[in-house]
Backbone as numpy.savetxt, mean C-alpha at the origin, in Angstrom:
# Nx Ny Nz CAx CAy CAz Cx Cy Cz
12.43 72.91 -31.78 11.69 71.65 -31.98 11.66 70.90 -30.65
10.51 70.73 -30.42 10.32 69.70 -28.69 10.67 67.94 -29.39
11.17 67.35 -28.44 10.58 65.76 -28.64 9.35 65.45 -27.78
8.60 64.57 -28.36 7.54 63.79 -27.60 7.96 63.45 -26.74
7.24 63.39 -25.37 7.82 62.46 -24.32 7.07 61.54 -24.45
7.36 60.22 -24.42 6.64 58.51 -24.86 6.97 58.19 -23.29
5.66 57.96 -22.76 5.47 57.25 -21.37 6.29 55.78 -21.40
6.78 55.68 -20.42 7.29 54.24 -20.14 6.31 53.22 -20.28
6.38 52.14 -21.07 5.69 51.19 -20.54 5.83 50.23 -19.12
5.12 49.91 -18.27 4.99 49.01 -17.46 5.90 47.77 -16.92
6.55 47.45 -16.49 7.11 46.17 -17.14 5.83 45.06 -16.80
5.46 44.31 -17.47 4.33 42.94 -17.31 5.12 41.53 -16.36
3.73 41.73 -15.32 4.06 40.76 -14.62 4.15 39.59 -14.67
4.82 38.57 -14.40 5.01 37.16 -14.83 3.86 36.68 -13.88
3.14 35.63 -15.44 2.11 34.96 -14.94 2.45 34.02 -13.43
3.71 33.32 -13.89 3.84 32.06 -13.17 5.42 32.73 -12.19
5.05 32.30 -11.10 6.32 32.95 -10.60 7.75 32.33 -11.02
8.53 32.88 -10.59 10.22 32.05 -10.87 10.47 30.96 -9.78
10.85 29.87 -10.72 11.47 28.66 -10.37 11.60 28.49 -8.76
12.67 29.74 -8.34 12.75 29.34 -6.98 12.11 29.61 -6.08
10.78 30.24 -6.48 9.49 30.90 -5.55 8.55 29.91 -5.66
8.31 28.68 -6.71 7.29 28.25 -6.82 7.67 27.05 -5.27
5.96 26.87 -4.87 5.89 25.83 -3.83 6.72 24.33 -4.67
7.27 23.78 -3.93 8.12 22.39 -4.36 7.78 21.17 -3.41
8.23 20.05 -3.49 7.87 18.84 -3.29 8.18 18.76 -1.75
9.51 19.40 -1.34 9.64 19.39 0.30 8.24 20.03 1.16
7.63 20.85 0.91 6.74 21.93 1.40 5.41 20.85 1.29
5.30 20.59 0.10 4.04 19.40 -0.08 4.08 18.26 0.70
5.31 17.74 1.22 5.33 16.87 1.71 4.87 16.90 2.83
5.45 18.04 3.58 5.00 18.78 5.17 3.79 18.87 5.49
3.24 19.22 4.31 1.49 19.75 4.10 0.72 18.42 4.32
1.30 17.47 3.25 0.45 15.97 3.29 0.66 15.63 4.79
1.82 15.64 5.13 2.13 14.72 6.35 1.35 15.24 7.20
1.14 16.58 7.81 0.16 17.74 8.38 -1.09 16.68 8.44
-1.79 16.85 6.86 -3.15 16.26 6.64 -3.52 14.65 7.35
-2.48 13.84 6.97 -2.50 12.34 6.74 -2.81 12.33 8.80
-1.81 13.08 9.36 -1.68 12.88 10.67 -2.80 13.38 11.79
-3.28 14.23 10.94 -4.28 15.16 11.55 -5.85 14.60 11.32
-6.04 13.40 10.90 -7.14 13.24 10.17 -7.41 11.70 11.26
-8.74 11.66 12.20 -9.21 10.58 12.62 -8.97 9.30 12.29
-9.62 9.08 10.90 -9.77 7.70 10.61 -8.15 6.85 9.89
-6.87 7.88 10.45 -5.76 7.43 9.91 -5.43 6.41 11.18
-5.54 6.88 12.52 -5.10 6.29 13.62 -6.41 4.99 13.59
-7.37 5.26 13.34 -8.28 4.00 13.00 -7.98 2.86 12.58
-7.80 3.70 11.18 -7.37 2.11 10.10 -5.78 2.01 10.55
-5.23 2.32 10.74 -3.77 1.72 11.19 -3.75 0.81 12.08
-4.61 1.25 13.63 -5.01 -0.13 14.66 -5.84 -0.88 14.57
-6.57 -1.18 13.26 -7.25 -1.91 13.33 -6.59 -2.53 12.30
-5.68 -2.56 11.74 -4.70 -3.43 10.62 -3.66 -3.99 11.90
-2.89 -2.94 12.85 -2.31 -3.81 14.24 -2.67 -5.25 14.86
-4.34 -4.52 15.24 -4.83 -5.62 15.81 -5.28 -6.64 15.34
-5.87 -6.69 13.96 -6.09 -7.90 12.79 -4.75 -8.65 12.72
-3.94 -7.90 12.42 -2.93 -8.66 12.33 -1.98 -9.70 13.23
-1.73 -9.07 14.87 -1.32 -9.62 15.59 -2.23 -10.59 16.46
-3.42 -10.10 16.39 -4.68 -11.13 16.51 -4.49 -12.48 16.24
-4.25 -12.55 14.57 -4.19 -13.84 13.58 -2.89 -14.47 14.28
-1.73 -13.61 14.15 -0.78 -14.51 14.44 -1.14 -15.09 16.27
-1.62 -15.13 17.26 -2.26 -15.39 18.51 -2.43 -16.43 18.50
-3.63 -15.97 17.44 -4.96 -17.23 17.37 -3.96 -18.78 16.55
-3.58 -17.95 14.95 -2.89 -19.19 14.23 -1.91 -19.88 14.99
-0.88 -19.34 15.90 0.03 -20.19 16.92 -0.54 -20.96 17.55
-1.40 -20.31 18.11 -2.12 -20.70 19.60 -2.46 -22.78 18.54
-3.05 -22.20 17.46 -3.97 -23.70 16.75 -2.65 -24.64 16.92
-1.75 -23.68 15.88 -0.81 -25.07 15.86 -0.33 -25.64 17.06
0.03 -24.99 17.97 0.56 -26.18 19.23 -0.70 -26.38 19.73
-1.71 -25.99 19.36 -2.85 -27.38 19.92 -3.01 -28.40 18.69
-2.93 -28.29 17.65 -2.94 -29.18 16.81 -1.97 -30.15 16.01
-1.07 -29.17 16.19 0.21 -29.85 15.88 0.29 -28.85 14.47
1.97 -29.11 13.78 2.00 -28.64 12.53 1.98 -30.03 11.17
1.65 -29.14 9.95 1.70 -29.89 8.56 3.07 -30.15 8.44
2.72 -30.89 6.88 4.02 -30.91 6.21 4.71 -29.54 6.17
3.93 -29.01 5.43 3.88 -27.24 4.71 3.98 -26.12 5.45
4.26 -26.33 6.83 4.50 -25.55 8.15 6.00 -24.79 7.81
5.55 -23.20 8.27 6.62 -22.56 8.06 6.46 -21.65 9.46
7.49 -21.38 10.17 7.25 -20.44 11.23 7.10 -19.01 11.49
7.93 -18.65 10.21 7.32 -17.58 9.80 5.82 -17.27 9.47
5.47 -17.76 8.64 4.33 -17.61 7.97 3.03 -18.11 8.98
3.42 -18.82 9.95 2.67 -18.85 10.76 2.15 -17.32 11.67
3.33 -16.74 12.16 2.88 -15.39 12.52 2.54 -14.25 11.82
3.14 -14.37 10.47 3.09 -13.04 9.63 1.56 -13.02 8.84
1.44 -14.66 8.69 0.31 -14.29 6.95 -0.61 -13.42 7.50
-1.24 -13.48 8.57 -2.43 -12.13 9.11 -2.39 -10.89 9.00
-0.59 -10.49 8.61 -0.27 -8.99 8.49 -0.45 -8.71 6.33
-0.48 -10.05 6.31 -0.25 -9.88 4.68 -1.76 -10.27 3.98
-2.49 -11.27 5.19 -3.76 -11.72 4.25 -4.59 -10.80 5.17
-4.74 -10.10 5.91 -5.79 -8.98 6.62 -5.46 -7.69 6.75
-4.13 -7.00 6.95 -3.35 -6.28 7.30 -3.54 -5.27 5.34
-2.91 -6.19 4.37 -3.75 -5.77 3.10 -5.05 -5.44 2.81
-6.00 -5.83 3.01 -7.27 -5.86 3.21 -7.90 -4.62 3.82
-7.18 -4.39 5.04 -7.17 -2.86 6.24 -6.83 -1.91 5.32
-5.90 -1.70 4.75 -4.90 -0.39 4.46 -5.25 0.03 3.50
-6.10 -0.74 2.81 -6.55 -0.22 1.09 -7.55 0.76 1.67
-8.52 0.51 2.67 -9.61 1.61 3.02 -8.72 3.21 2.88
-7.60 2.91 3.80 -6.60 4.21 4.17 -6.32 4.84 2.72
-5.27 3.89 2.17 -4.99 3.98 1.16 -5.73 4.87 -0.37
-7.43 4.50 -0.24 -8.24 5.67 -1.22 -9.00 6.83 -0.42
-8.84 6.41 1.14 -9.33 7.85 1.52 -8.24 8.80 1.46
-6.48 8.69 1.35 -5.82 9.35 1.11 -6.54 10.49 -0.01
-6.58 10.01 -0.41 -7.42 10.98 -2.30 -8.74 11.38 -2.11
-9.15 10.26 -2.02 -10.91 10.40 -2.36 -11.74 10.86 -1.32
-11.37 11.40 -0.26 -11.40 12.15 1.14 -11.90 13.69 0.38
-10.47 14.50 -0.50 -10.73 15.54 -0.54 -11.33 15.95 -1.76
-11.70 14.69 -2.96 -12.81 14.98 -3.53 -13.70 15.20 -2.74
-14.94 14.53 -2.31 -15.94 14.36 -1.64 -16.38 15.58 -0.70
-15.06 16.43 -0.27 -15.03 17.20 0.69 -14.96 18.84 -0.18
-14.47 18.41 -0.99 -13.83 19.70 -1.65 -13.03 20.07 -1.51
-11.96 19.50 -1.18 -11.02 19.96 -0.55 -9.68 20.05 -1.37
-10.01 19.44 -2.25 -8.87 19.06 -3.35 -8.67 20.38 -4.02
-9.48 21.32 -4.17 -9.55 22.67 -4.74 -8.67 23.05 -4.14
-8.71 23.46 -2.66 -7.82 23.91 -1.70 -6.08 23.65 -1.67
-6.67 22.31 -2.16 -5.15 21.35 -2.31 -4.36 22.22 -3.32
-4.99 22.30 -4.49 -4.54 22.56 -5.58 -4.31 24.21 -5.53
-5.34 24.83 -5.13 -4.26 26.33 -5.15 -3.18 26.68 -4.35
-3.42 26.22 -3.34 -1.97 26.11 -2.14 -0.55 25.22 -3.59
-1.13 24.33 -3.83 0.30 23.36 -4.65 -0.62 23.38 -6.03
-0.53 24.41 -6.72 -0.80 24.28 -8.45 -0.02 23.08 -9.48
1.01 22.65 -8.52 2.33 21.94 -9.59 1.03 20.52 -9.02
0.54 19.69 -10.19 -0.73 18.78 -9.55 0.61 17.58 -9.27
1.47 17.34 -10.26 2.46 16.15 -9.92 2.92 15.75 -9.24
3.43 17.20 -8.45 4.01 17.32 -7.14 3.13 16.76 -6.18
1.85 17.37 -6.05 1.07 17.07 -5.36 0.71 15.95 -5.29
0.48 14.62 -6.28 -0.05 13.74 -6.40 0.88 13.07 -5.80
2.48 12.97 -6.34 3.31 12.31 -5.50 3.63 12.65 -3.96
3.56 13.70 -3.51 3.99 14.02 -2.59 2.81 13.37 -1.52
1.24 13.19 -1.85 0.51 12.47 -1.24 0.92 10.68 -1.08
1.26 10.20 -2.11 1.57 8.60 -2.11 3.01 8.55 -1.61
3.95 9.29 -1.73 5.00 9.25 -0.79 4.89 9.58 0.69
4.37 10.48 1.56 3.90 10.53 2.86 2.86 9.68 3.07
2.41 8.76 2.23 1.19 7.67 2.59 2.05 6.24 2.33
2.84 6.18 1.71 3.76 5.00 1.57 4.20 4.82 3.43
4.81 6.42 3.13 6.08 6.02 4.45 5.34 6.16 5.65
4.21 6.39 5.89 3.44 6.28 7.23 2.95 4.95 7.57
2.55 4.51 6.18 2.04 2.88 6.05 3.08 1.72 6.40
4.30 2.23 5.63 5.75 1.40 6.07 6.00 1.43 7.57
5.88 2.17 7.99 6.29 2.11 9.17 5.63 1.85 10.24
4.57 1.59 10.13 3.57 1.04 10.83 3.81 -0.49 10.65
3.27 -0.98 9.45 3.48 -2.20 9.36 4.85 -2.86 9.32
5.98 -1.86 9.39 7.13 -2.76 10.22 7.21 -2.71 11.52
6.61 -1.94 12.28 6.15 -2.45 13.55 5.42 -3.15 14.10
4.32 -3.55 13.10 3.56 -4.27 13.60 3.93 -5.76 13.21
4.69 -5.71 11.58 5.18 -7.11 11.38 6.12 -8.39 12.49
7.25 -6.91 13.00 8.08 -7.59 14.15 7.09 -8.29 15.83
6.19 -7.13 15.69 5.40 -7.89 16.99 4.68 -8.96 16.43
4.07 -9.06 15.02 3.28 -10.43 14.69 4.87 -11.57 14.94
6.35 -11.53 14.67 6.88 -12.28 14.65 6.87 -12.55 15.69
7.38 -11.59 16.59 8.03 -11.65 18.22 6.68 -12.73 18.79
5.58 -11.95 18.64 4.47 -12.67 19.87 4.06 -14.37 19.04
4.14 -13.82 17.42 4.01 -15.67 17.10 4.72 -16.36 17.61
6.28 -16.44 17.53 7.20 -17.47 17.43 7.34 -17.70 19.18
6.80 -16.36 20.12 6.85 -16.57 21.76 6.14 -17.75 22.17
4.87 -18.04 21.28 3.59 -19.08 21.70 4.15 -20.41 21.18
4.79 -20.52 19.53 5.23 -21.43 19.20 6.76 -22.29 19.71
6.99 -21.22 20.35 8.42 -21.62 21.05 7.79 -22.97 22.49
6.40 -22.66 22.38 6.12 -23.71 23.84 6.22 -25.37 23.17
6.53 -25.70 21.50 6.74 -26.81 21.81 8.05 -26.81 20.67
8.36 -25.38 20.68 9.97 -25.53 19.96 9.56 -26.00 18.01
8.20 -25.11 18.35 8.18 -24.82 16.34 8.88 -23.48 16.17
9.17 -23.13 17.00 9.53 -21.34 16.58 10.55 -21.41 15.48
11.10 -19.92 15.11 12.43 -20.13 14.17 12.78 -18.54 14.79
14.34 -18.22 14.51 14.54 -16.76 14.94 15.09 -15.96 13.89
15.00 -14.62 13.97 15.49 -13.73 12.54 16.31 -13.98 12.15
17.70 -14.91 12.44 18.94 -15.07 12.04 18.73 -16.26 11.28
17.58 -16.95 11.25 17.38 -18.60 9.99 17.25 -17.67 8.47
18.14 -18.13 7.94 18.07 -17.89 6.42 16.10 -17.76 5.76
15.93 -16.33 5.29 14.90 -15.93 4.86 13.99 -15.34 5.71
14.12 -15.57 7.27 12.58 -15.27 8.23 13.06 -13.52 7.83
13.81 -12.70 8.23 14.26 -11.55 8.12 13.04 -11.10 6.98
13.74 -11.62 5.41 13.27 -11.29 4.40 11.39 -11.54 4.43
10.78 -12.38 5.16 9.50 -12.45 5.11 8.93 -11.26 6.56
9.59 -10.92 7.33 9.33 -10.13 7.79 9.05 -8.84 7.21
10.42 -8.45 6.57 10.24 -7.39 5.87 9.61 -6.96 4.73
9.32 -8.23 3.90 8.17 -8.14 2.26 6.54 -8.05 3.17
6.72 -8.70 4.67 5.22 -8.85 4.42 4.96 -7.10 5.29
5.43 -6.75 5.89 5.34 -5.03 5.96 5.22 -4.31 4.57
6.29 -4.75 3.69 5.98 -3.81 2.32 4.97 -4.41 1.11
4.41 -5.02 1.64 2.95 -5.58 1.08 2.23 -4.92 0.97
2.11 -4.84 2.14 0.76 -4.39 2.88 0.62 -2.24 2.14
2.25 -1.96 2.04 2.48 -0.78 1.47 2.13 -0.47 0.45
2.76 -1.55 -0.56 1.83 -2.03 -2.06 0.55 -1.62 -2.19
0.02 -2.67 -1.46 -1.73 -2.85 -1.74 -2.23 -1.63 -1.10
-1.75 -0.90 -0.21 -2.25 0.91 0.01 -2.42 1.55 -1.30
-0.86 1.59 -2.17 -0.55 2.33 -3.07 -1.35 1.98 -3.96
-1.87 0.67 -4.24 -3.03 0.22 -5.52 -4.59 0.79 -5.26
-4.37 0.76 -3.94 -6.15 1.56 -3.46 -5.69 3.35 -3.50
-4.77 4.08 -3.59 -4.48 5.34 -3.90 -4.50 5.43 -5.35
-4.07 4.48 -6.21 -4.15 4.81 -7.35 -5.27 4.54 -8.03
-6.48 3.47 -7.49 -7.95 3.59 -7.74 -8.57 4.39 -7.25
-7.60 5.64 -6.32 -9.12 6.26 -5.99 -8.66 7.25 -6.71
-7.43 7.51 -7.38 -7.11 9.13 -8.30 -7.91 8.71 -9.71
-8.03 7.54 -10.20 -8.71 7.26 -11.17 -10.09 7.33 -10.61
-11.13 6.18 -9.61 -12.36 7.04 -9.95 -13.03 7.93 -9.03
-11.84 8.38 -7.69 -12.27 10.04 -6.96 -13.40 9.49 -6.52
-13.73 8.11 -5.99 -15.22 7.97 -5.13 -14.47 7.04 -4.47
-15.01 6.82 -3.08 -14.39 6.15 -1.83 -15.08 5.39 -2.07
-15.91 4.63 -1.54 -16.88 3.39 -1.80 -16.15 2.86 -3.15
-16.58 3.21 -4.53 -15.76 2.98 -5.24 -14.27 2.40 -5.68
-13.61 3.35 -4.96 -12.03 2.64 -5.20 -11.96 1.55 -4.14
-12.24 1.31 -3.19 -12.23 0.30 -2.51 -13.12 -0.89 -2.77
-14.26 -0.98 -3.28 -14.55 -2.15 -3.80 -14.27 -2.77 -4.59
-13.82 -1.46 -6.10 -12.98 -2.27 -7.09 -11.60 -2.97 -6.31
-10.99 -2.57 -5.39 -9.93 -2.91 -5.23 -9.89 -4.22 -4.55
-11.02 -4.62 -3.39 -11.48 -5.59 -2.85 -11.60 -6.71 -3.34
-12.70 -6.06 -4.29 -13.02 -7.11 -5.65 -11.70 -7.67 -6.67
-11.05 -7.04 -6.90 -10.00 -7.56 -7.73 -9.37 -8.54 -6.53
-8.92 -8.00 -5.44 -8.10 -8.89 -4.66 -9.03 -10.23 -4.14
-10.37 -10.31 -4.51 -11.17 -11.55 -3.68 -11.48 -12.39 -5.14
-12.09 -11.23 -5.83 -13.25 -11.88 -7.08 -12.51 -12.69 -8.26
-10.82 -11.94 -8.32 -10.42 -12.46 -9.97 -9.52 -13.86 -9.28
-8.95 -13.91 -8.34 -8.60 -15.16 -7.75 -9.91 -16.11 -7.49
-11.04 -16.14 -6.91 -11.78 -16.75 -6.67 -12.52 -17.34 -8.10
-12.67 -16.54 -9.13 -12.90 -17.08 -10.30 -11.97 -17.91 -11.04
-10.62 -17.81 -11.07 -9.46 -18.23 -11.86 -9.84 -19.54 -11.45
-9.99 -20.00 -10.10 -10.05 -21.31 -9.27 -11.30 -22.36 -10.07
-12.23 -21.32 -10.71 -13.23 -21.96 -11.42 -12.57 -22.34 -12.92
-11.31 -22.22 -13.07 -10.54 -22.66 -14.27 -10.30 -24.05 -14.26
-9.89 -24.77 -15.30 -9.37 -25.73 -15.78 -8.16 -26.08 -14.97
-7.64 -26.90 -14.18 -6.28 -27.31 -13.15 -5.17 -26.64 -14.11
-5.44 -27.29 -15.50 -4.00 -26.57 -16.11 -3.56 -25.05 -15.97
-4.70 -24.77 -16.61 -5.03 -23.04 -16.58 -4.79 -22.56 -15.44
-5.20 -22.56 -14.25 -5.26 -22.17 -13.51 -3.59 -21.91 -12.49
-3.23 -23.40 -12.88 -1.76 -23.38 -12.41 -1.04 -22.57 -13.20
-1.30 -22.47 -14.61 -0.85 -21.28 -15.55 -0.60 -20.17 -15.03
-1.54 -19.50 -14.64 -2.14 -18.04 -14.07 -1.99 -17.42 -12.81
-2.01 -18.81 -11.50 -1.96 -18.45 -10.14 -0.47 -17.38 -9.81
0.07 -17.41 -10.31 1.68 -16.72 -9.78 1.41 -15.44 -10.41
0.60 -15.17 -11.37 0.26 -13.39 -11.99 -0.80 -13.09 -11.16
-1.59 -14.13 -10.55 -3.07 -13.54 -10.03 -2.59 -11.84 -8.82
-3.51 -11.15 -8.59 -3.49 -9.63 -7.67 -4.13 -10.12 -6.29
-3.51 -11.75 -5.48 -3.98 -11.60 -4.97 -4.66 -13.68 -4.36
-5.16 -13.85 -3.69 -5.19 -15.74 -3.33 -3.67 -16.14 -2.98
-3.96 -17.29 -3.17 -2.57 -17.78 -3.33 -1.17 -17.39 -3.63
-1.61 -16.73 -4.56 -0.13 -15.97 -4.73 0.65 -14.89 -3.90
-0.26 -14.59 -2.62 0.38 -14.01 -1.45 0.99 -15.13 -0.53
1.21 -16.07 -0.24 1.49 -16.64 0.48 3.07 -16.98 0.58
3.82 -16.75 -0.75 5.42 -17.11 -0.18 6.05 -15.96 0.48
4.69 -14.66 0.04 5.65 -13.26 0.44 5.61 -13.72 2.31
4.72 -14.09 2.77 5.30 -14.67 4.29 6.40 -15.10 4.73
6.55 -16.54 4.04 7.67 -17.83 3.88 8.86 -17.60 4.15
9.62 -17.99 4.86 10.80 -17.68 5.17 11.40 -18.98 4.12
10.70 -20.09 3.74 10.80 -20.81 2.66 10.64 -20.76 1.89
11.13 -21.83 0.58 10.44 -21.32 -0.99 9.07 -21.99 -1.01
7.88 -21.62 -1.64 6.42 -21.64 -1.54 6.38 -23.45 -1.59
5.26 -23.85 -0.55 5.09 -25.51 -1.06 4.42 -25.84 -2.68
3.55 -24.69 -3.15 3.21 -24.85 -4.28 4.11 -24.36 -5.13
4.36 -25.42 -5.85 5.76 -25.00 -7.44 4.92 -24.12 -8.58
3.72 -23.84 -8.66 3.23 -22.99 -9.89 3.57 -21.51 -9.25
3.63 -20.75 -7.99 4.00 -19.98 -7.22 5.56 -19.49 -7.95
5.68 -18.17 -8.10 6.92 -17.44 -7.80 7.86 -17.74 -6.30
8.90 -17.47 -6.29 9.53 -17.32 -4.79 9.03 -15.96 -4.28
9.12 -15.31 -3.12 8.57 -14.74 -2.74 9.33 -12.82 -3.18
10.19 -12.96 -3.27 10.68 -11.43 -4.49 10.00 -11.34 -5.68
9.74 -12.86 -6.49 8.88 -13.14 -7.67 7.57 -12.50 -7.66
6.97 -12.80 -6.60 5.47 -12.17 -6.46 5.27 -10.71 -6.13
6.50 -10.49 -4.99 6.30 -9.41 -4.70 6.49 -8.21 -6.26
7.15 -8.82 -6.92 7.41 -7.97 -7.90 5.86 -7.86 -9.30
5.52 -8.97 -8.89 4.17 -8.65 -9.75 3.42 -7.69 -8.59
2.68 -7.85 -7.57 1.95 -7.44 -6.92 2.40 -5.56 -6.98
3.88 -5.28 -6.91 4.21 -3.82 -7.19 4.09 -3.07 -8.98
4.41 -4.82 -9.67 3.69 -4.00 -11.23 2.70 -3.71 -11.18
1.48 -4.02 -10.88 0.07 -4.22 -10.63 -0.25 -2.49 -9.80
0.48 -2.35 -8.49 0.55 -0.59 -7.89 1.02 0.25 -8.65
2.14 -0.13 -9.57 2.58 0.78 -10.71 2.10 1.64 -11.42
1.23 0.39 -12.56 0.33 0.74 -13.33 -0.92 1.42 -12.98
-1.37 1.23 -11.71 -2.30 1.83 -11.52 -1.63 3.44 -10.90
-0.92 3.40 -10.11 -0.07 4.77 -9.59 0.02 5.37 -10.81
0.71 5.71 -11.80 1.09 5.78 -13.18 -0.47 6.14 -14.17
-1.47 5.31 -14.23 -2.63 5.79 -14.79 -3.52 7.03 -13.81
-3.10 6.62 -12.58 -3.83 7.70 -11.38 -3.13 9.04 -11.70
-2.01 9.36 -12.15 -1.39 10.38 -12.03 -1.63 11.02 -13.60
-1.47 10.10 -14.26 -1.94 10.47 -15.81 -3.51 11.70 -15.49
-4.78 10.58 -15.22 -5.50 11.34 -14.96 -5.72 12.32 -14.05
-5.06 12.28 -12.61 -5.03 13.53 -11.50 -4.54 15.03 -12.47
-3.65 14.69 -13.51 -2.87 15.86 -14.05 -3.78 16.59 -14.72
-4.36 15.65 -15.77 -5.61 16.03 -17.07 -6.15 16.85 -16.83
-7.13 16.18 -15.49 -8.73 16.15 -15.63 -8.75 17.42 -13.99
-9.93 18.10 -14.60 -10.67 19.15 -13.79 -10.82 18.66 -12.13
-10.55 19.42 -10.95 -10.71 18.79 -9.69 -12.37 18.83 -9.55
């Protein structure tokens, strides 16, 4: 009596490779940083958020010792608000071409078969776009201080990093400016059009403050310390607590202005995961 000989089966290849073969978040990071650095209009919008910024503080010194200061004069905020009220304004452009660059381009395809894990990917873009943005605008914050308080020192308005709070407005109004990047990255993973994420984002920061103002005094004082944006940037400068009392202190705001990047970071990633590149 013979036995059958029964061919071996195959062993079947694993769809998805093993754990420690798949691309991971260090490798993505390298890749983004690669992209972010390699790309024209990054060195653009970065010096032209520099020069807006240290510009303002120039010009705003330069006024006050020709004009003298207010009640409401802070020395900080004299050099910084240009890094926080223009310097924001700059970085959001950066901020949705991070994303909405390699829609437009196609490039996001590319993205995605090199790094299939999309989470990874999504974070690993807003983390190498955080920390390029941070670090810029803490360089540029210290020269808005250094060169403000140099001009204001000619009639002895200056103040120096060691006065209780200037430190802390130095450093919120650099991570502002980081914020409001991260809110224009997370409008552009939601609507993947450049023009787009930046106007909504514009618009929220000009249009819903500028309307609130068309409120009722009560109302309005109600609302100003939640607004995305007016007034309610101004203590993140302050090395003081805000002259207006409807105002948060300046951790207060900053902490709305990062719920506000949250939620949108958080819905951007929801949909980057979902939805088809």
């Amino acid at each position: 009596m013979t036995t059958a000989a029964i061919p071996a089966t195959p062993a079947r290849t694993r769809a998805v490779p093993p754990a420690s073969s798949r691309p991971g978040l260090p490798g993505a990071l390298r890749s983004e940083l690669t992209k972010i650095l390699s790309v024209r209009s990054t060195y653009w919008t970065l010096l032209a958020q520099a020069v807006a910024s240290i510009g303002w503080a120039v010009l705003f010194c330069a006024g006050t010792i020709s004009h003298g200061k207010g009640s409401d004069f802070d020395a900080a905020q004299a050099s910084l608000l240009g890094q926080v009220a223009l310097g924001e304004l700059i970085i959001v452009v950066l901020g949705a071409l991070v994303i909405t660059s390699e829609y437009s381009t196609g490039m996001i395809r590319t993205s995605l078969a090199v790094m299939p894990r999309r989470g990874v990917l999504y974070a690993a873009k807003a983390i190498v776009f955080a920390a390029v943005t941070f670090t810029i605008s803490l360089v540029t914050s210290f020269l808005d201080f250094f060169v403000g308080q140099a001009i204001l020192s000619g009639k002895h308005y200056n103040t120096t990093l060691t006065q209780p709070g200037v430190l802390r407005a130095v450093l919120l109004s650099a991570a502002i400016v980081t914020v409001f990047g991260l809110l224009a990255y997370g409008a552009g993973a939601i609507i993947r059009h450049t023009a787009g994420a930046i106007t909504t984002i514009l618009g929220v920061i000009f249009l819903i403050p500028a309307l609130a103002e068309a409120l009722p005094t009560s109302w309005f004082q109600a609302i100003v310390r939640w607004l995305p944006g007016g007034d309610a940037l101004i203590p993140i400068a302050r090395s003081t607590p805000p002259f207006d009392p409807y105002l948060f202190s300046a951790w207060g705001e900053f902490a709305v202005f990062s719920g506000y990047a949250a939620v949108l970071l958080a819905l951007g990633a929801w949909l980057f995961i979902r939805r088809d590149a």
